[in-house]
N, C-alpha and C positions, 0 to 999 in steps of 0.2 A: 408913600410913593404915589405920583400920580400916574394920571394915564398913559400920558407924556410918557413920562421917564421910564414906564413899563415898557413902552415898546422900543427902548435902545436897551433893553441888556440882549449880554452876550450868551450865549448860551455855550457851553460848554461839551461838541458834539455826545451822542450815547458812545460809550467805549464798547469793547468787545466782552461777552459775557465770557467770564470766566471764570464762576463760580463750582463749576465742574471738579477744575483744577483745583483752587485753592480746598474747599472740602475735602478732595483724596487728598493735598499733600498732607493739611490738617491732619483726616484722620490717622493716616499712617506715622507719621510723628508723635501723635498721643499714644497712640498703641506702641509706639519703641519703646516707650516711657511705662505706660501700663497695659501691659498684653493681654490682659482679661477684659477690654474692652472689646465686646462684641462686634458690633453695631454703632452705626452713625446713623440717626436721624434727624428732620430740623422740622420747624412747628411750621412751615412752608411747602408749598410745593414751588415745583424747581420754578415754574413761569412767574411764581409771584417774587421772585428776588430780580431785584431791579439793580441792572451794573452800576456803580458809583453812588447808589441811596442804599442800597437796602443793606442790614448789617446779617449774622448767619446765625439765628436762632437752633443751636444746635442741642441734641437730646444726645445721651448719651449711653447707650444698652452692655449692661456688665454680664460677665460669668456669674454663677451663683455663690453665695460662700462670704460674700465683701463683709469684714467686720467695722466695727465703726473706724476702728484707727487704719485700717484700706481706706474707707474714703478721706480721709484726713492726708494720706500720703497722694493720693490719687490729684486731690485738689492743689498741693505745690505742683505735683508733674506739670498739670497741665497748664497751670498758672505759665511753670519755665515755657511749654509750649510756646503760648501767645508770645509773650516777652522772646522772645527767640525769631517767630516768625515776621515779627513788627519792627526787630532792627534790620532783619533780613530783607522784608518785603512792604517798602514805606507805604504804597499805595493800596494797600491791604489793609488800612489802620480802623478801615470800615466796618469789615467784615470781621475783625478781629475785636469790636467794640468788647462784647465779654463772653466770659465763661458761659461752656453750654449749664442750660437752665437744671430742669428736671434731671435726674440720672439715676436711673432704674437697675435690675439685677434680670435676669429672662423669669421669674420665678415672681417679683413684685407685679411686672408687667403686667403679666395673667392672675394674678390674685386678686378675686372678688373683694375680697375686702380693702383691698388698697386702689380699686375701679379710680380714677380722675377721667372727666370726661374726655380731656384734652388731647388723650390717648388716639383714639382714632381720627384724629384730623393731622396726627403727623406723616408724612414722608420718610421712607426709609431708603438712603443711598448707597451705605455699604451694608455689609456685614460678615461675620467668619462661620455663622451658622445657617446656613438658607435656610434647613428643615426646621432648626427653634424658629425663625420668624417669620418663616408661613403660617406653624400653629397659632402664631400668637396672634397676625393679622383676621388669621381665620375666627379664632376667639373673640378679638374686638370686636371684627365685621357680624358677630350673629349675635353679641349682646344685643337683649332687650332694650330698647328705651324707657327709661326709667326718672325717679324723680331727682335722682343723682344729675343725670343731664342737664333735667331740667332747670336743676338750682343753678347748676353752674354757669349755662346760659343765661338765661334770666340777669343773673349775678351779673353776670360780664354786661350785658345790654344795661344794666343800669351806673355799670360804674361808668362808662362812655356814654351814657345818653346827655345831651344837653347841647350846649353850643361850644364852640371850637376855645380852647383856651391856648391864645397868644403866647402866654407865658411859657406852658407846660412841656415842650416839645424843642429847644434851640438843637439850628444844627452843629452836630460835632464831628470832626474827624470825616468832611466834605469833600476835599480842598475844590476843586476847581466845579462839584455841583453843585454847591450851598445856593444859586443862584435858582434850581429846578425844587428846594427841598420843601418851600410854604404850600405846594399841590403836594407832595410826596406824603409829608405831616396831616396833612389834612385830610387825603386820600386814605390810603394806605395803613397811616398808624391809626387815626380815631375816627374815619367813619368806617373803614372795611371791619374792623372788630366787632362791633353792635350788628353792623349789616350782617353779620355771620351768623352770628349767635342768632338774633333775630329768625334768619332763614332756618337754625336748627329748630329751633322750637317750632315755626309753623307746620314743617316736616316732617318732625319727630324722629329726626334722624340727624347723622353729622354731615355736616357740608365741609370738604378737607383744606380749601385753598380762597385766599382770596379773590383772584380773578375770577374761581367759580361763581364765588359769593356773588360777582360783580353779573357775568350772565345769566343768572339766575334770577335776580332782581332784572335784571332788563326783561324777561322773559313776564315776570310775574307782576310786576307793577309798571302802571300810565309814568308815570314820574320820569322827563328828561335827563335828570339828574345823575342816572346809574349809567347811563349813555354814555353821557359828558363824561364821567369817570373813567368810564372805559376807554377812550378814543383820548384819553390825557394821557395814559399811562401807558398808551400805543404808541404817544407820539415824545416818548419819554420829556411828558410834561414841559414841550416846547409850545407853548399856548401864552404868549405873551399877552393878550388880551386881557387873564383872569389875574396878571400879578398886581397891576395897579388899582388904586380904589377913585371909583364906587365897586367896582367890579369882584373885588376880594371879597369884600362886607357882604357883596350882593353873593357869591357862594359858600360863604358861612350862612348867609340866611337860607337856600338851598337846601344845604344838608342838616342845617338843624330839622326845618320842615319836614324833611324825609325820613327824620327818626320819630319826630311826633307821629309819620303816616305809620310808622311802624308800631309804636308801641298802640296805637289804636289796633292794627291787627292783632295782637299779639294779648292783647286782654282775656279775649274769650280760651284762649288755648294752656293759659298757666294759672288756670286753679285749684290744683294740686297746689299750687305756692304761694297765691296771691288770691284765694278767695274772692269774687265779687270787682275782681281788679278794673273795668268796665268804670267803677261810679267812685275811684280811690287813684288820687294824685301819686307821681313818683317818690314822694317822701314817703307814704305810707306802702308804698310795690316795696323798697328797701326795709321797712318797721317788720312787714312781712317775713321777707325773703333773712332776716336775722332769727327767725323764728321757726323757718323751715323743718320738716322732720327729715333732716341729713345727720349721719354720722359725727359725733365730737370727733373722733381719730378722723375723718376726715376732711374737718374743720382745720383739725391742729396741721394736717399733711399739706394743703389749701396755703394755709399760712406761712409754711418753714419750707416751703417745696425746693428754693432756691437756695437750700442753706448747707448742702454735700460739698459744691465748691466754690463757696464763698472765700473762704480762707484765701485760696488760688487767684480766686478775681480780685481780691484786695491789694494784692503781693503784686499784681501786675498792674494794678492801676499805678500803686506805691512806686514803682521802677520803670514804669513806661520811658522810653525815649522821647525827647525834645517833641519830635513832631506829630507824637499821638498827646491828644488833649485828652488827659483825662479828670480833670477839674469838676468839671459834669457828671461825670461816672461817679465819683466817689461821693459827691453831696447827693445825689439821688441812690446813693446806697444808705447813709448816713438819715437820710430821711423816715426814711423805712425800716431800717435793720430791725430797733427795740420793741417796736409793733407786732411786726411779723412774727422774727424769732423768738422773742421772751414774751412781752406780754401777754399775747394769745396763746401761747400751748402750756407756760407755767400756769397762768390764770386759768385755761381751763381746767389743768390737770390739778389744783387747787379747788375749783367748784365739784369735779367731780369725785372727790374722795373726802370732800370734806361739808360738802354741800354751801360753805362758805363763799361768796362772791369778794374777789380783791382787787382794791383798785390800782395797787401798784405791787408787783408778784414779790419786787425788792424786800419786801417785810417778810416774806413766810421762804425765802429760800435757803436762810437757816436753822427752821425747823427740816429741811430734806434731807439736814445730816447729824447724823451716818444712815438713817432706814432706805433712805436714797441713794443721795449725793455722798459719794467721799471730800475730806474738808477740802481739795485741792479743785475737785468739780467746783463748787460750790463759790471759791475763790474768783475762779475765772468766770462764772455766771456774775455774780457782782460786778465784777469791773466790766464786762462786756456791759452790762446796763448803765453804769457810768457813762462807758464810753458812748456811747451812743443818746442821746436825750434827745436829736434831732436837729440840734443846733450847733453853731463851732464860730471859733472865731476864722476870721479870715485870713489867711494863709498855712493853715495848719491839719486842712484836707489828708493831705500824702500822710502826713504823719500818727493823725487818729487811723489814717486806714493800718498801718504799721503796729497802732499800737493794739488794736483789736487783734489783727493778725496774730499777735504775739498771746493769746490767750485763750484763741479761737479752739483750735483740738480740745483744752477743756470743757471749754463752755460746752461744742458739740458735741460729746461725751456726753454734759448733763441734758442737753437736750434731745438725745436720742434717747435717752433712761426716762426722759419724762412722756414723750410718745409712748413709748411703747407701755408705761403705765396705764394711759387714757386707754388703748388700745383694751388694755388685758382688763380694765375695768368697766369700760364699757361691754366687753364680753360678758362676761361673768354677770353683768345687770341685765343679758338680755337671754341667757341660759335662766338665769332667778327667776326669768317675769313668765318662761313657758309652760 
């Protein structure tokens, strides 16, 4: 696009925010469906969701008690949810992009051993127990900073550090904003994430929202750059000046500079994790940060975090209606699944009871039965790994998400018998070594 032609699009006015709305109807509809849903919360605060970009990063707080096959039914529910609200409410196809992420129990929440840092930088909009989640906000709010946090940021600022990648990001399920989304993308998804993290670590504390992130850096660093960001996202990224190139190029180079200013600050403050990090390139900050002394169990939780209702997001991508695109959703599930969910927590849970390192978990997952895995677990672990190798042919998305679907409550059976292994073994080596 040139400069020219930057400055005749149309912009598509800001709509009225009414995110408000859709989260209550949300959540009251999930909970017809499953009443031991607590609590609604989203990894946002309310000012950082942007009307017609931003999608609703939702957490989801259960009663206690949830057995694995609760969340296996919990996950169709709310799958029907979505798919319900998105024939109902076409211009909602945004916010309704997918399933809430994490989904916790009031009892996981506050349990030290299951700590994610991610925890206190959520928002919480409903809920049916005020007294559990004031205790529990109370709890967050007075944990220690620790090296838990620190990995996890750390972590995050390197998986975002670098320069902006074109590719990584199309817009989906826009309709009439797709024209504001190349700032939204660039803003918002991959530089406000490192920006965050970045500020937690200098602070040693959590910073809860992105626009905070955004004042915060204005406050603390020379760099025009957090300005500029702020006064885009005021002006819901009607800044037709930045969409044509040199202009674009010129604030990718912008914000790349501004994470290199960052991880210069950020050297001296993480050597709990990165030793000497000051005189050691970003490839060796990552050689580090895999070597970290953080928890296996919550390595393996880190990995599988998004894997309670999966099943649900599958089913709804699989049945969307004409006008939600979910072509995108499904290969960027596709991409990830076998990674996430099987490799890393079989493989670890194969290094740590056997001291064995594996390269592909496929080989040893049937050794897991019967001491483990029942032969029907077992079955469905395999073919999830088939299904998934991270490639597909093209037009057959909907239907691997279908076919997974159809084997899922197995697998996650056997994957929640293999956590909770790492968990109980890892215990038990760290009672040994006292």
């Amino acid at each position: 696009m040139t400069q020219k032609a930057s400055e005749m699009i149309v912009f598509a006015p800001q709509p009225p925010n009414d995110f408000a709305r859709f989260y209550t109807l949300y959540y009251e509809e999930c909970r017809q469906r499953v009443p031991r849903i607590a609590a609604i919360a989203a990894k946002w605060r309310f000012e950082d969701l942007i009307p017609g970009l931003s999608d609703y990063d939702t957490r989801f707080i259960l009663d206690d008690g949830m057995t694995v096959q609760d969340w296996c039914d919990m996950s169709v529910a709310v799958g029907e949810v979505h798919l319900d609200l998105c024939r109902r409410y076409p211009h909602w196809a945004r916010n309704l992009e997918h399933l809430p992420g994490i989904n916790l129990t009031w009892t996981e929440l506050t349990d030290p051993a299951m700590y994610y840092a991610e925890y206190p930088q959520w928002t919480f909009y409903r809920t049916e127990a005020p007294a559990r989640l004031t205790a529990a906000e109370q709890y967050l709010a007075g944990r220690p900073w620790d090296i838990q946090d620190q990995y996890f940021h750390l972590k995050k600022f390197c998986l975002y550090y670098g320069r902006y990648d074109r590719q990584i990001d199309p817009p989906v399920n826009l309709r009439e904003f797709e024209s504001k989304y190349p700032l939204h993308s660039r803003f918002m998804h991959y530089f406000c994430p490192p920006l965050q993290s970045a500020l937690c670590l200098l602070l040693q504390r959590p910073v809860a929202g992105k626009m905070e992130s955004v004042r915060l850096a204005c406050e603390m660093f020379p760099d025009p750059v957090f300005r500029e960001m702020r006064d885009a996202v005021e002006r819901h990224y009607e800044v037709p000046e930045l969409y044509g190139e040199p202009e674009l190029t010129h604030l990718e180079d912008r914000l790349e500079a501004a994470l290199e200013t960052l991880r210069r600050r950020l050297a001296p403050v993480v050597a709990d994790v990165v030793p000497e990090a000051g005189t050691k390139s970003l490839v060796q900050w990552k050689a580090d940060l895999s070597r970290a002394p953080v928890s296996q169990a919550v390595r393996v939780f880190e990995s599988a975090r998004f894997s309670r209702l999966m099943k649900g997001r599958l089913q709804f991508y699989a049945h969307a209606p004409a006008h939600f695109d979910s072509t995108w959703p499904i290969e960027n599930e596709l991409r990830r699944l076998k990674r996430s969910f099987f490799d890393v927590p079989f493989g670890t849970f194969w290094e740590m009871t056997t001291g064995e390192t594996v390269r592909d978990p496929v080989a040893v997952v049937p050794q897991l039965v019967p001491a483990l895995l029942t032969a029907e677990e077992a079955r469905c672990t395999l073919e999830f790994a088939r299904l998934t190798p991270g490639h597909w042919a093209p037009g057959t998305q909907r239907q691997i998400a279908l076919d997974i679907a159809a084997v899922f409550d197995g697998f996650f059976h056997a994957l929640n018998k293999v956590a909770q292994a790492v968990s109980a073994s890892e215990a038990g080596q760290q009672m040994s070594s006292r």
